[in-house]
Each structure stands twice: as C-alpha cells, then as structure tokens.
N, C-alpha and C positions, 0 to 999 in steps of 0.2 A: 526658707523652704526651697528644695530642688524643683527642677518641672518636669524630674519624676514623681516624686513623691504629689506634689501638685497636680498629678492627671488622677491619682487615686479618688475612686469614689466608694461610698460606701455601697452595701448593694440592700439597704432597708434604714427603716427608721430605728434601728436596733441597735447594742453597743458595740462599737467597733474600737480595734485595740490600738490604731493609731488616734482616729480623726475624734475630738472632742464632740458633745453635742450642738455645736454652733459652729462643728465644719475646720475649726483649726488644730491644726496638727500639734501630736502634745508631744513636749520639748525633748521626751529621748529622741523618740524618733527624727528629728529634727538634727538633735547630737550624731546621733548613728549616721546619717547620711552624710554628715559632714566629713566626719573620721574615719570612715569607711569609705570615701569616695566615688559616694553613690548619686554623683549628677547626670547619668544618665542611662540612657536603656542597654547600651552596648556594653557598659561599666559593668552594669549587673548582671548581665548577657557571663559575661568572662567568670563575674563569679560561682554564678550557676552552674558554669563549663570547671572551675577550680573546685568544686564539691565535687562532683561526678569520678571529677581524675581520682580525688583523695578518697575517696570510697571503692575505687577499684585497686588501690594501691592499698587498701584494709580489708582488702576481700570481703566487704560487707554485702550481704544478698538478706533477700527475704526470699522462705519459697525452696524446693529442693529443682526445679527445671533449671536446667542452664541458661534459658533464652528466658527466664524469668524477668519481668521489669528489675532493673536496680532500687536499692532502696531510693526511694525519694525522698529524699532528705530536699528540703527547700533554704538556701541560702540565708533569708529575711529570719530574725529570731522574734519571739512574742517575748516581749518584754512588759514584766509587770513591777509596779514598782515596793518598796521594802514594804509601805505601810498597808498595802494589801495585802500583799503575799504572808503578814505576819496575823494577821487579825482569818485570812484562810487557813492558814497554817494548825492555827488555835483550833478552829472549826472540823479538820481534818483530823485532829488527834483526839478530840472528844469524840468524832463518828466510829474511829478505830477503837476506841475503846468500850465505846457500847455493844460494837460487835460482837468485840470480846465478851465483854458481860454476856450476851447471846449466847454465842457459843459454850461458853464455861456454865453456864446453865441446861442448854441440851446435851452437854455429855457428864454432867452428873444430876442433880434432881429433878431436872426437868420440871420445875418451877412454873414455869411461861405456859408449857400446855397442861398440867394439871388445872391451872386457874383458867384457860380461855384468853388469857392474853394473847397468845399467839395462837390462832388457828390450826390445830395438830396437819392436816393435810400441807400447810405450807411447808412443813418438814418431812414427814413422815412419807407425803406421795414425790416427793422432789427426789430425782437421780443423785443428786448432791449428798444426801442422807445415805450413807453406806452404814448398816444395821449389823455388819460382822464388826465394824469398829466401833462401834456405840461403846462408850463409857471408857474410852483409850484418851488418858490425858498425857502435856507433855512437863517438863518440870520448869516453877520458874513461874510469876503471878499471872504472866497472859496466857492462852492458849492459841489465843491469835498469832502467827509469830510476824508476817508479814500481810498488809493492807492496800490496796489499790484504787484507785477511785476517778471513775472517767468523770468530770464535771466540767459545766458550762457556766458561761457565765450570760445568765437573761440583759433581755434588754431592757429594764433599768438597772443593771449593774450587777444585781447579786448574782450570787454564785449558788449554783444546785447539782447533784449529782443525779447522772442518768443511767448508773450503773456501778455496784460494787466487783470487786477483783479480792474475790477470796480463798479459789480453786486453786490454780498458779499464778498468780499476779505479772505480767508475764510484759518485758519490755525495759528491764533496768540497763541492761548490757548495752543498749538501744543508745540510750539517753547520754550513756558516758562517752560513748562512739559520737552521736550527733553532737555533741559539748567540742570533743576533741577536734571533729572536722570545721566546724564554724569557726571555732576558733583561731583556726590557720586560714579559713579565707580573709575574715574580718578580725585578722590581727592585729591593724591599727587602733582598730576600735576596743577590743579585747583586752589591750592591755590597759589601756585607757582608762575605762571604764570600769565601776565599781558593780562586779559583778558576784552574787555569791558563788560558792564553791557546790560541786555536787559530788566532789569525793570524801568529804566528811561521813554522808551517807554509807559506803559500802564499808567505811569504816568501823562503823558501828553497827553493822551489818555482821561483819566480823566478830567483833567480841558479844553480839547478843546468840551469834550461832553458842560460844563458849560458854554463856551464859544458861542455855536450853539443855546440856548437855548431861545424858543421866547421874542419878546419883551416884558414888563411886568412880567415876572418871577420873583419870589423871589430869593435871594443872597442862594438859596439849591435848583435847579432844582431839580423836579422827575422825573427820567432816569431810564425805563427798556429795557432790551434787547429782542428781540422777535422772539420766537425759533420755526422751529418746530413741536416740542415733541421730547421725550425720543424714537419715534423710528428713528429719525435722524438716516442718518451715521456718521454726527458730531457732535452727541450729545455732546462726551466729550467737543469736541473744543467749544461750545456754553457755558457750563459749567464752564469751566476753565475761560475763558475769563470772563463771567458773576463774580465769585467768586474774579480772578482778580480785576477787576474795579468796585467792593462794588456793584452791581446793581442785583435787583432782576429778575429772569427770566420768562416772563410769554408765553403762547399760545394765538393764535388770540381770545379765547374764555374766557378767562380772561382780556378782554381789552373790552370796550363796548361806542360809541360815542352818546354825549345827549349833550343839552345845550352846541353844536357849541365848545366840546372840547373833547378830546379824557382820557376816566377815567382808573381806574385798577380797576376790581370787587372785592371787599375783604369782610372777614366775617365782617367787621367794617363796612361796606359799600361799598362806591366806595372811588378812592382816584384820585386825578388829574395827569394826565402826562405829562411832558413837551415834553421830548426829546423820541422819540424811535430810538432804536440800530435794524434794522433790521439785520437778519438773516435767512430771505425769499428772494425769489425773489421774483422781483416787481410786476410782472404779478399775483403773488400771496395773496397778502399781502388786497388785497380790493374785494370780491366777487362783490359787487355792481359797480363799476367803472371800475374794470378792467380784460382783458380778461382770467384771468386762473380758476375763475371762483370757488378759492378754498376756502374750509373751514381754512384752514390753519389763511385767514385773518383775519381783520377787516371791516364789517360792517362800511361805512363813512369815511376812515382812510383819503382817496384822497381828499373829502371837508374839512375834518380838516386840513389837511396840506395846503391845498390851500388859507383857512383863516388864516393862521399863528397861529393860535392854536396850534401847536404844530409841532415840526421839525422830520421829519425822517430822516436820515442818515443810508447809504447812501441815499441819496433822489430817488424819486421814478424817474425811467425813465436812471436811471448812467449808467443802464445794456447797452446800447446802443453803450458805449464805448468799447465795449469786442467787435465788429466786428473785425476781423482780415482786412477786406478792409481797417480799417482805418490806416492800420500801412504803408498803403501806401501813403499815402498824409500828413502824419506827420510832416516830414522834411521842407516840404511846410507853412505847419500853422503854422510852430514854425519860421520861418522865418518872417511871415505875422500877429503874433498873439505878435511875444517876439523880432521879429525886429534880431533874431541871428540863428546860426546853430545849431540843434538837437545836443545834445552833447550824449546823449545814441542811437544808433541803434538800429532800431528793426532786427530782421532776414529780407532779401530780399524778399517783397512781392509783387504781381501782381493783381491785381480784376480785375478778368472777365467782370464786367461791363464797362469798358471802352475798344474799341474795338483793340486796338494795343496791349494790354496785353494778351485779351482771344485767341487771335491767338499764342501769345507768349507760354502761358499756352498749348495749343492743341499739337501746335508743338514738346514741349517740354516734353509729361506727362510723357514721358522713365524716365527722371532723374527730376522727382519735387516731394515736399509734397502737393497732391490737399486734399482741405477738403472745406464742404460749411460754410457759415457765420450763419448756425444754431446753440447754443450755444450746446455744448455736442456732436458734431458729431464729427466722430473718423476719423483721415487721415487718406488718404490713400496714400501710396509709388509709387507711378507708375514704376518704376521699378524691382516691384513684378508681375506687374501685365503682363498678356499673350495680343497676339497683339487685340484677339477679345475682350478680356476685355477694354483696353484700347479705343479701338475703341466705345464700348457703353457709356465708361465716357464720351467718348469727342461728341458725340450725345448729352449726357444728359444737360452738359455743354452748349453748342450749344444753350439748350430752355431756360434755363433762367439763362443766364451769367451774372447775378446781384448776384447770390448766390451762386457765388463759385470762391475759392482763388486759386493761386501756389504759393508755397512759394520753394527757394530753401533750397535742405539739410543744416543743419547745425550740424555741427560737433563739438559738448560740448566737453568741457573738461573733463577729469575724474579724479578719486578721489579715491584712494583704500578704499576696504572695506572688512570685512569680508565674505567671500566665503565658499566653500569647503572643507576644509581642508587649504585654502590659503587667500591669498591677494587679491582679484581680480581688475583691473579697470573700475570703471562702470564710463559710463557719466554721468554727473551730471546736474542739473538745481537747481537757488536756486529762494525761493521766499521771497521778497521783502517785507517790510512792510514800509509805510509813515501814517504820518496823520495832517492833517492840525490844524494850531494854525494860532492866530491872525497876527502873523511875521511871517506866513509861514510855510511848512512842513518840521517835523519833519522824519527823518528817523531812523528806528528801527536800532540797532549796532549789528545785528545779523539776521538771517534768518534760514526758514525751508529749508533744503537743500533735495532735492528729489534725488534717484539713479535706471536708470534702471535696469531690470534683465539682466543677463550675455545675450549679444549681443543685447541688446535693443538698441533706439535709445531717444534721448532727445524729440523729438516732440509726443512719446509717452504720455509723463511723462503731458505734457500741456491739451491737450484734459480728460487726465483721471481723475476719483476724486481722493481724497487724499491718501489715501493708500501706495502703494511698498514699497519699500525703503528706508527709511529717516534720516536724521542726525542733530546733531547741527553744528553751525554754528561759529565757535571763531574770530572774530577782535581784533590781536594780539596787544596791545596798548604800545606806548613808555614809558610809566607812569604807574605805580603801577598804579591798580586801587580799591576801597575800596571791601572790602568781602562783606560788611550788605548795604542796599537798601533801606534806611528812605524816610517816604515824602521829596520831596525836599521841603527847608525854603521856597522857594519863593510860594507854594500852600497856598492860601490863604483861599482858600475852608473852610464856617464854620462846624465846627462839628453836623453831623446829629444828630438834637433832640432825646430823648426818647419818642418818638409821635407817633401818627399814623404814617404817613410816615414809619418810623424807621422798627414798627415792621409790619407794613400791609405784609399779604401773599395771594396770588390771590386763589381763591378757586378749580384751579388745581393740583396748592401748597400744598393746604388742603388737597386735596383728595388723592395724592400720599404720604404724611405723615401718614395719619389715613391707608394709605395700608401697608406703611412701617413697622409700629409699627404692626398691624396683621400679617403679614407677619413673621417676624421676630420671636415673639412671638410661631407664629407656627411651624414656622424650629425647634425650641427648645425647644417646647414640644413635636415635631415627634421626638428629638433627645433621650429628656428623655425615652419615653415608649418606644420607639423601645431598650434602654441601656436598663431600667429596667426588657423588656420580653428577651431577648437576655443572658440576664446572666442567667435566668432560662433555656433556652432552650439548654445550654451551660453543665448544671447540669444534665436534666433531659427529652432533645428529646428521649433519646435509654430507656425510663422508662417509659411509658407514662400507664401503670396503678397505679403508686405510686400516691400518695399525690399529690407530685408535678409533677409529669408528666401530671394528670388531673389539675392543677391548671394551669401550661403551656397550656392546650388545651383551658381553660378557656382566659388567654390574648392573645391567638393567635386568637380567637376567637375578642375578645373585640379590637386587634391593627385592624384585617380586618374591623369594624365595625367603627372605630373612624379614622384611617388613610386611611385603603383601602387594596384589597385584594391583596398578592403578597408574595415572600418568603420575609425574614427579609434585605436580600442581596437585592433584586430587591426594597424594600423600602425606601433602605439608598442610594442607588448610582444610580438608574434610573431616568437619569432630564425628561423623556418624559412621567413618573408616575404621572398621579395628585394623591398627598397628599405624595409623597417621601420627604424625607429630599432632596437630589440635587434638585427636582423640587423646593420647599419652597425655596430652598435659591438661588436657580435663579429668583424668583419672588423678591425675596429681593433685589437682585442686580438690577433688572430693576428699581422698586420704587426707590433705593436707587439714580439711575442713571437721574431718573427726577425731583432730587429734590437738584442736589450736590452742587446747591450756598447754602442751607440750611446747610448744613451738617459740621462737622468736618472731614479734612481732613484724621485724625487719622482712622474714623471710616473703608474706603475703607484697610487698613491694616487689620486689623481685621475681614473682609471679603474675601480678598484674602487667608488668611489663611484658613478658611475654605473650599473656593474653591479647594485650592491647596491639601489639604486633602482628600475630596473627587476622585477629580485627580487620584492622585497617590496612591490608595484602588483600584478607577477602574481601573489602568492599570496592578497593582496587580492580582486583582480577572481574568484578562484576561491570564494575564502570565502563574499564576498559577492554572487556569482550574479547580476552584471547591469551594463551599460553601465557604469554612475554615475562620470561622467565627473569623476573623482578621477585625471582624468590632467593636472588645471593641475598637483600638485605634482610628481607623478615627471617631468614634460616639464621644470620648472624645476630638479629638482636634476641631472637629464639635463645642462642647459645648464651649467650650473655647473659639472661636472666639466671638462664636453668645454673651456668657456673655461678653466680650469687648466688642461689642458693644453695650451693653444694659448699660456698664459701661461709652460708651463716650459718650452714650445720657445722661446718669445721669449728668453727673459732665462737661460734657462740653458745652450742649447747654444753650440756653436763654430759662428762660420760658417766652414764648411767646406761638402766637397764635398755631403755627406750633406743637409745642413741645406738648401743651397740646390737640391735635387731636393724636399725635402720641401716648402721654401715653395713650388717649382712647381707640385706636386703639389697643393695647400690652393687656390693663385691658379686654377689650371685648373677643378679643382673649381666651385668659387665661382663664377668667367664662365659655367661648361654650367646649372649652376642657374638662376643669374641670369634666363638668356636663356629657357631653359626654361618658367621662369613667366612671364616676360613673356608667350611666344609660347600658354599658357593662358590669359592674363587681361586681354591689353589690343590684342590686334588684334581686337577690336569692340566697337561704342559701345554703351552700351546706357545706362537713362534716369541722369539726372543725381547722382539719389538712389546707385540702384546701382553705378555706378560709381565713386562718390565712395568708399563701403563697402568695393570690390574692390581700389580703387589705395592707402587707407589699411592693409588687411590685408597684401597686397604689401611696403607701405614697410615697417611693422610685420615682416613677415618677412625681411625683407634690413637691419633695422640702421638705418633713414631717416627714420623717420618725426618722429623731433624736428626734423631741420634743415627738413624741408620743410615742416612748418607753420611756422616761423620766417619761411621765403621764400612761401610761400604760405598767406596767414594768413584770406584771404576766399573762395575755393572749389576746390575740384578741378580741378587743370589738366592735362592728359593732358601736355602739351608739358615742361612743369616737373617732369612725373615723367618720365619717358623723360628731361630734359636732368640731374636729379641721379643716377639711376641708371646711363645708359648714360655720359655723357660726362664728367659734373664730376669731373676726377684730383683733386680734394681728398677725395672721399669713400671711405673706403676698402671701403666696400660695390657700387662702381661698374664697371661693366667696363673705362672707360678706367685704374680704377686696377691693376686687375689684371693689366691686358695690361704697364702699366710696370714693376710686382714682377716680371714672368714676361720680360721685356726684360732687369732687372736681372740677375736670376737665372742666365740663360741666359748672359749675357755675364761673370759669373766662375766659369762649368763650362769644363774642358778638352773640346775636342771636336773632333771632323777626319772626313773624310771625306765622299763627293758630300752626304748626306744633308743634313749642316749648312745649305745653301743652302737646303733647299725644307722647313724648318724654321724658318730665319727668313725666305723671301717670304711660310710662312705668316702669322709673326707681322706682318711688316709688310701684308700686305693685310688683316688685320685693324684694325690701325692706320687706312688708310685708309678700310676702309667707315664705320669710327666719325669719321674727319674731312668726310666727305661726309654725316653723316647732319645733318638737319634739323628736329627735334623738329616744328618747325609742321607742315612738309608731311608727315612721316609721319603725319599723326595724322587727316589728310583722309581720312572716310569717303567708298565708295558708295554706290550704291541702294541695297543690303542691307544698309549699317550697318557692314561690316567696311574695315578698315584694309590695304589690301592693297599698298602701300609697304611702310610698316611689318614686315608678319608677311614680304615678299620679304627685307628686311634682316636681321630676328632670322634669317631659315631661311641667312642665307649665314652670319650670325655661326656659330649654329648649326655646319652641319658646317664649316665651318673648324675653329671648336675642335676638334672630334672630328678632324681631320686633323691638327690640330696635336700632339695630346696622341699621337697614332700615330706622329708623325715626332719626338715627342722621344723616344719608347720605342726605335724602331728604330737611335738615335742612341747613345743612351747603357745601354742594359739587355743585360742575354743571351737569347736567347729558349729558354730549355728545352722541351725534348719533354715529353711527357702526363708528370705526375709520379707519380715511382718509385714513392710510396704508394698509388696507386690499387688493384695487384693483390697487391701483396708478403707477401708471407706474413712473410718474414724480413726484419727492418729491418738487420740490418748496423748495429748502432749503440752496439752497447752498452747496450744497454737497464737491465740488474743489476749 
C-alpha cells in the first residue's frame, strides 16, 4: 500500500469502495496505485492537472456560462469487481423490465389502476402522465426503450435505488467521454488491466433504435436525436451521444409534420424520419398537443406518433415513471406483473397519498428526506429544519398529501477522491444505463458515477442536474478484455448510402456551419491586424511624430474602425468586447458546440489551445499589472490553433452540404474584412514613408506581404497593392479569390426559390465592380489627398457583401424568433 492511499480514511462505519471492513485496502486498488503510479500526493496532483488539460482539449462543459465550473471529472475510478457488477446487472434488467411492464400497461388497459394496484393519483396527477399521448405505443416487445437508475450502495453492501431516469435518461455521452479521458491519464494502468468495455453499449443502442423503427420502414431507418439547442446544459452529452450512434442532431424547428409523417427540413429538401431519440421532455416536445407549450417542439409530433408514423423514444408520456410515490408499490407490481420478488430495492419510501403513510411521514419529518412528486424539486432534510419550520411542512403536507414523499436517510457508500491536499471520502451514487433490444435489456458495463461535495449527502446528488462531482466507472473482468471496439459481426445494419439521407443537414445545421466558418475567420483576422499593429506599436508608441509613429496612429486608427475601440490588450483578451479576439473565439466555440456531430473531433483540440492561451495571458496581464505587451505570444498561439483548424476543416471534413456553407461563411468573412481595412487604410495618401509602413502592415495582415515584395522589390506602390489584394485570383488572401470559392461554393448547394437570383446578381455584380476596377486610376488623389474612386468602390464592394451574405441567409437558413433561452425558467431538456 502507498502512503497515499494509507492516509485514506473512511468518513463512517459504512461501505467504502476502497477500505474493507477491517480497514485494509482491497487489492485493485492496491493494483491501481501501483501501475498508475500513484505514491504520492504531487503524482496525483499531475494527474488531476492531466484530466482538466484533456477535457479542455474535448471541449467538454456542463452548463451554457462560459465561466461555468469545468466538468469535474475526478481522476480516481470506482471500481467494482465482475462478480458484483454481474449479479447488479441481473438486478437492473429485471427493474427495467417491470417498468416496462408498468408502462405497457398504463398506455393500453390500464390494468394496475382498474384494480387499485397502483394508486390512480400517482399517474393520473403526475406532470409525467401527458393525457394527449395516452394510449401512443412504439413497435417492438418494450415500450420502455431506454432505463436509468441512480443507485447506492448501503452500508451493508447492498445495493438500492434512489431514483429511476425514465423521462431522458440523461448522461451516456458523459460516461464514454469520462471512460476516454481516464484512460489516457491512467494508461498504464488501462491497458493492464482487465477492464470491461462501454462501447458495446451504444452499440446496441444502435441496432435496438433499427429495431423500434415503425412498420414499413426500409432495412436503414432515418434516426435523429432531438436536442434542445446549443444552449443546453447538456449540450455536450446530446453531442457526444448523437456523434456516438452516427445520427444527426437536429432542433424542434428543423423537423416539420406534413403528409401524416414526421420530415427533417434540409437544403435538399425535407427528408423522412422514422425513429426520433428525444432529448426533450415530453411536455415539451409538441406545442400543439401538449401542455409545455414550447418552442422547443414539434408542431404534430403526438398525431404522428400516434399513427405509427414514426416512433419516439423514449416515448411520450415515460416521464410518469420518475414519480418517486412509485417506488413505493414497486415490490407489489413486480410480484403482480413478474409473478417474483423485486430483486433491486429502491430506498424506503412513503406517499403521502395513502393515509397510513402521511401520518407516518408527519410524525417522523425530524429524521426523513420529504421532497414533492414535482420532477426537479430539491429535498428537504427535516432534521435541518427548526420545530416551526417543520410545523409549516407538515400543514403544507396536510393539503395535498398526493404530492409529497418521505423517504428514509440513506447512507451511500463512499469512494475516495481527490480533495485538498488529500483523499477525501465522498458518498457516491452511480447511474445506470439499460436499453432495450428485441431479447431484452441490455445493460451498460460501466456507469456515470456522481460524488458529493465534502459532507454532502447522496440524495442531494438525485434531485440535482448533472454537474458536481463525477467519475468513471471500471467492472473489473475475469478475462482479458480487447483494447479496440469494432462493430460487433453480428450488426447487420447496411451501410448508409451516399444519398441524400447520408449527407442531409437540417438548416439549423446550416446556419451554425456558415456562423462557424465567419466566425472563425474573424478570430483570425482580429488575430492578424491586431499581430500586425502591435509589432508597430512595439517599435514606435514612444515616437509618434516619426514615419511610423504617425503610420501607428494611422492602424490604430483603422484597428478601432474595423475591430472596435479599446487598447490593443483589452482587444485581445476581453470575451465581453464585441469584435475582441477572446470574444470571436468564444462565438466560435458556441457555433462549434451546435454542430459537434458535424465536426472532427481533432478540431475541439485545436480550440482548446487557443482558449487556453488566452487564459493564461489574462491571468498574466492580471499578475503582472500592466500593458507589457506579452501579447506577440498569446496572438501567435491564437493563430496557431485557429489555422488547425482551418487545417482540420480542410483535410478532414466531407464536402458536403455542411462544409460548403462553412467555406462560404470563412470566404464572406474574409472579403468584409479585407475591404474593411482597405477602406481604413488606403483611401488617402499620405507621405511616402508612411504609407509605405501602412500598406506593408495591411499585407502583413491579410497573408501578402512575401509575394509582394517579390513583385515589388524597389518601393511602395499603391496600384500593385490594391492589384494583388483585390484582383490577383492566384492569391488566396484576395477578394477576386474569394468571390470564385463563394461562386464555387454556391453552385454545389441545393437551392430554389425567387431569392436565388438576387443572390447571385449579387455575386455577379460583384464580379463586375472588380472587372472594372483600375488599380492606376483608383489611386488618383484630390486636393485633400484622398482617393475618392477608390473608397466609391470599396463602399459598393462593401454593402454588397453585406447584401450578399443577407440573401444567402434568407436562402438557405431558418429564421427563429427571440430564442427560447432568453426568459425560460424551465429548459424542457433534460438537463439530469
């Protein structure tokens, strides 16, 4: 044993997942510290520091804030061993299946409340029970399609659930992520070790979606997951999951019901749906039908599903299952439904609606967890609370004892973790993943394992969304198990065509791509002119009557005009600037974050580092209390990231629909920039010195400046900058190249309607002004010096573009009203 792991103490007489009951450490953990090389505090220190990196490098967040804590992901894994996990495992697919039975009985005879077996109130008064989808079944022997289950493990050992996840089960994308990243800190150990697999799971995840898929479907259902939006607090997990199991992610406004079937809006068209993977709640998911009344949904979603047209899963109405009253009649139905004894316990519960209990409950609030049958409402302890507190529960209680539980304390297990300076032991809860196939449900070989904060308590951890604490989850296996995770042979699944289907993208999809590529684009051309004035201003702020101290005033001049006003420091590192470099590339991150089944995994590395650059400049510039223009290197690793990933859009995507809105989006960009600075910096002469300064920082900012000393090797020529910049199609920093990428582009998007025309007269009158324009004679000063050719041309290029980049939106995107997140209280999303 380490004298790390040797300082571990348990924090009760309760079971704890390393330390045996006589205090000695049981022998994985022992294994683990050996081959992980975890003898000490600083050891572990590094690898808690090696998660953090690798999760910023996977863009993994909880949360839509940017200053949102990171996932906490905790280094140390709970590790349970084969002959548990298989004898739980048993336990877990028999709970899912009674659900089921549940379920499949309240939405056809309703069986359970005819007879008094189940108390009608615990469904009928529950938010869960949506009564426009009553009697909507999906195809296929479960109706359950996927199962959750937050359980603990008491302190004598066994195992009991403190909560089912029947609504969205919400947290798989989590688990594969946390698998991935522990596994690169504790790779010695990893590979070592015989650990089960967790990608089996979305495997079969996969073919039991094909499996649900309505009658008459072709041998390739079309499956999307339905999110939603990017400002989720689970966006990632919606992501991950979605990129997981091949399926595209769309919003309720990219989905649209006509001809009695439920489509996908795409620039091709529409496209048909079979199966949808909610990731709403249900209440939310149909404005018309049912009561949440959100945008979030579908328009029709309840009649299509109700004509078999298309399956949702979980199906509409599961939510009903998440009452905690039902954990108390469970034992009963599984007796009455499976003919045997509940083999998982839930925690000990009471519902107030039956009157021997709510007395039970009144009596007792000193030492119970009360909380109502509302989905989201936070317990309370009653043994926190004072006598006249207590007194006003048990009034409130009193009026409508149908909505409200006691449950007794339970006492989880813990599970060391990284702390303080130490080990700490936090209780733990893990959650459960199952999912139904045609012989049954499958249960996931691993789980999200959650950990309170220091003196928390497990029942916290069930009510709250995903967040605290978190870990992987290892089922020690008797058998080597393989490192690589192939389809299994038995998928029979045929290969999705190169079709529509294949490459269709919802025109939400579109719209966050063509923001992406803008986006992006902009970050790094904020990055160049801010390098390019910055190295002047470096030379030549303490000068400012020379040459180039007025050619300085000159881009300082032209960066407030084209970026926005602010010192060079408050441009580059202020996110709450609009037109800053940190701002830009936090709009990049969002974009990037609504579109990440698109995307190459690579690219979120190559963003992280810029983030992380940023970062750590501003904690710098804070430290060190003053200008000191130590922004050459964060603006250089700034560039560096943003060209990766201009580099893993190049060479890694599909050109497809997606990709070619994004290169639109980067070319449009690029041309409003371009012309922008021009129309700062070169519609008037000024002496030959300065100017010389002003047109070399320019080139230097757009990418030019080698070729053009090459062609102009003896002095500053206004004509030969304006002809390599605006005109020369070989350069790819030029606007006549840009307008041909955005020519190209445009001509392999599907597209129809009057708009199309006055979309491309724009593009071609752009075309034109650039075939009329004249480098000589633009560049002919007046009296006053200024260029007033010239700055007529930039201003038509000018809004053109901006009229352009308006008639491809109006073309090809959706226009949503004020978004949902603005006032909402309740995301409708599944958030835990």
């Amino acid at each position: 044993m380490t004298d790390l792991l040797a300082s571990y103490r348990a924090a009760g007489p309760g079971h704890d997942e390393m330390l045996q009951s006589t205090g000695a450490t049981r022998a994985a953990w022992d294994q683990m510290a050996a081959l992980a090389g975890l003898d000490s505090w600083d050891r572990l220190r590094l690898r808690s520091d090696d998660v953090v990196t690798l999760l910023e490098d996977h863009g993994v967040r909880y949360g839509t804030d940017p200053d949102d804590v990171p996932w906490p992901l905790d280094p140390l894994p709970v590790m349970i061993d084969e002959e548990e996990w298989t004898d739980l495992e048993a336990r877990l697919r028999q709970r899912a299946e009674l659900l089921d039975a549940v379920l499949t009985d309240l939405v056809t005879d309703r069986r359970l409340l005819s007879s008094g077996l189940l108390p009608a109130e615990i469904v009928l008064a529950h938010p869960g029970f949506l009564r426009a989808a009553d009697g909507i079944t999906i195809p296929g022997r479960h109706q359950l399609f996927t199962h959750a289950a937050d359980v603990v493990r008491n302190a004598d050992g066994a195992w009991a659930v403190l909560a089912d996840r029947t609504q969205v089960p919400g947290g798989m994308g989590y688990v594969m992520e946390d698998r991935r990243v522990v596994a690169q800190v504790l790779a010695g150990l990893y590979r070592q070790a015989r650990i089960r697999r967790v990608g089996p799971f979305f495997h079969a995840m996969r073919q039991g979606l094909h499996e649900v898929a309505p009658v008459g479907s072709d041998d390739d259902p079309r499956i999307v997951l339905l999110t939603p939006g990017p400002d989720s607090p689970t966006a990632f997990d919606h992501g991950y999951l979605a990129t997981m199991l091949g399926l595209p992610m769309v919003e309720g406004e990219d989905l649209t019901v006509a001809d009695g079937r439920v489509w996908m809006r795409s620039l091709e068209g529409r496209e048909p749906v079979d199966v949808v993977v909610r990731h709403v709640d249900g209440a939310h998911c149909d404005p018309l039908d049912l009561p949440g009344g959100s945008r979030l949904g579908v328009p029709g979603l309840v009649e299509a599903a109700r004509t078999g047209s298309v399956t949702v899963v979980n199906p509409l109405g599961s939510g009903v299952l998440e009452n905690p009253a039902l954990l108390t009649y469970l034992p009963r139905l599984c007796r009455e439904l499976r003919g045997e004894e509940l083999a998982l316990a839930s925690a000990v519960t009471y519902w107030c609606g039956e009157r021997s209990m709510c007395s039970h409950v009144i009596a007792n609030l000193d030492r119970l967890v009360i909380s109502t049958t509302t989905p989201g409402s936070t317990p309370v302890h009653g043994w926190e609370l004072s006598t006249f507190e207590r007194a006003d529960l048990a009034a409130r209680i009193s009026q409508t004892p149908h909505l409200w539980v006691g449950q007794e304390p339970t006492e989880a297990s813990t599970t060391p973790t990284v702390g303080d300076g130490r080990l700490d032991a936090r209780p733990t809860v893990l959650r459960t993943f199952a999912v139904a196939r045609q012989q049954g449900y499958q249960v996931m070989s691993g789980a999200l394992a959650r950990v309170t904060t220091a003196g928390g308590r497990a029942e916290e951890l069930v009510r709250a969304p995903l967040g605290g604490g978190v870990k992987d989850v290892w089922v020690l296996a008797a058998e080597p198990q393989p490192l690589t995770e192939p389809w299994p042979e038995e998928d029979a699944t045929p290969i999705a065509p190169r079709g529509r289907w294949a490459s269709a993208i919802s025109p939400g999809a579109a719209e966050e791509l063509f923001r992406l590529g803008r986006r992006t684009e902009r970050a790094e051309a904020t990055v160049r002119l801010v390098r390019a004035v910055a190295d002047r201003w470096e030379d030549y702020h303490q000068l400012p009557r020379s040459p180039g101290g007025r050619a300085l005033a000159v881009l300082m001049d032209a960066v407030a005009e084209v970026v926005g006003e602010g010192t060079l420091t408050e441009l580059v590192l202020d996110e709450d600037r609009p037109g800053s470099v940190a701002h830009a590339v936090d709009g990049v991150a969002r974009a990037a974050s609504a579109v990440r089944d698109q995307l190459s995994a690579d690219t979120w590395l190559a963003l992280s580092g810029v983030v992380r650059a940023l970062n750590k400049e501003r904690a710098r510039q804070l430290r060190d209390s003053g200008e000191g223009l130590g922004l050459g290197r964060v603006l250089a690793r700034c560039l560096e990231g943003l060209l990766a990933m201009a580099g893993i859009a190049s060479e890694s995507m599909v050109r497809d629909v997606g990709w070619w809105l994004m290169d639109v989006g980067r070319r449009i960009e690029r041309a409003q920039r371009l012309v922008a600075t021009l129309q700062a910096t070169v519609t008037t002469r000024r002496t030959a010195m300065v100017d010389a300064m002003v047109l070399e920082s320019v080139l230097i900012a757009h990418e030019s400046v080698i070729t053009y000393r090459r062609r102009s090797q003896t002095q500053a020529r206004p004509d030969a900058f304006l002809d390599l910049l605006l005109l020369d199609e070989s350069n790819p920093r030029s606007l006549a190249y840009q307008l041909e990428e955005i020519r190209a582009d445009l001509l392999s998007l599907p597209a129809s309607g009057s708009r199309v025309a006055a979309r491309d007269q724009l593009l071609t009158d752009l075309h034109d002004l650039l075939a009329e324009l004249d480098p000589a004679a633009a560049i002919v000063v007046d009296a006053d010096g200024h260029r007033p050719r010239l700055a007529e041309v930039l201003e038509s290029l000018r809004w053109r573009l901006e009229e352009l980049a308006g008639e491809i939106a109006r073309v090809h995107f959706r226009h949503p009203t004020a978004s949902p997140w603005a006032d909402a209280a309740e995301w409708g999303g599944g958030a835990g």
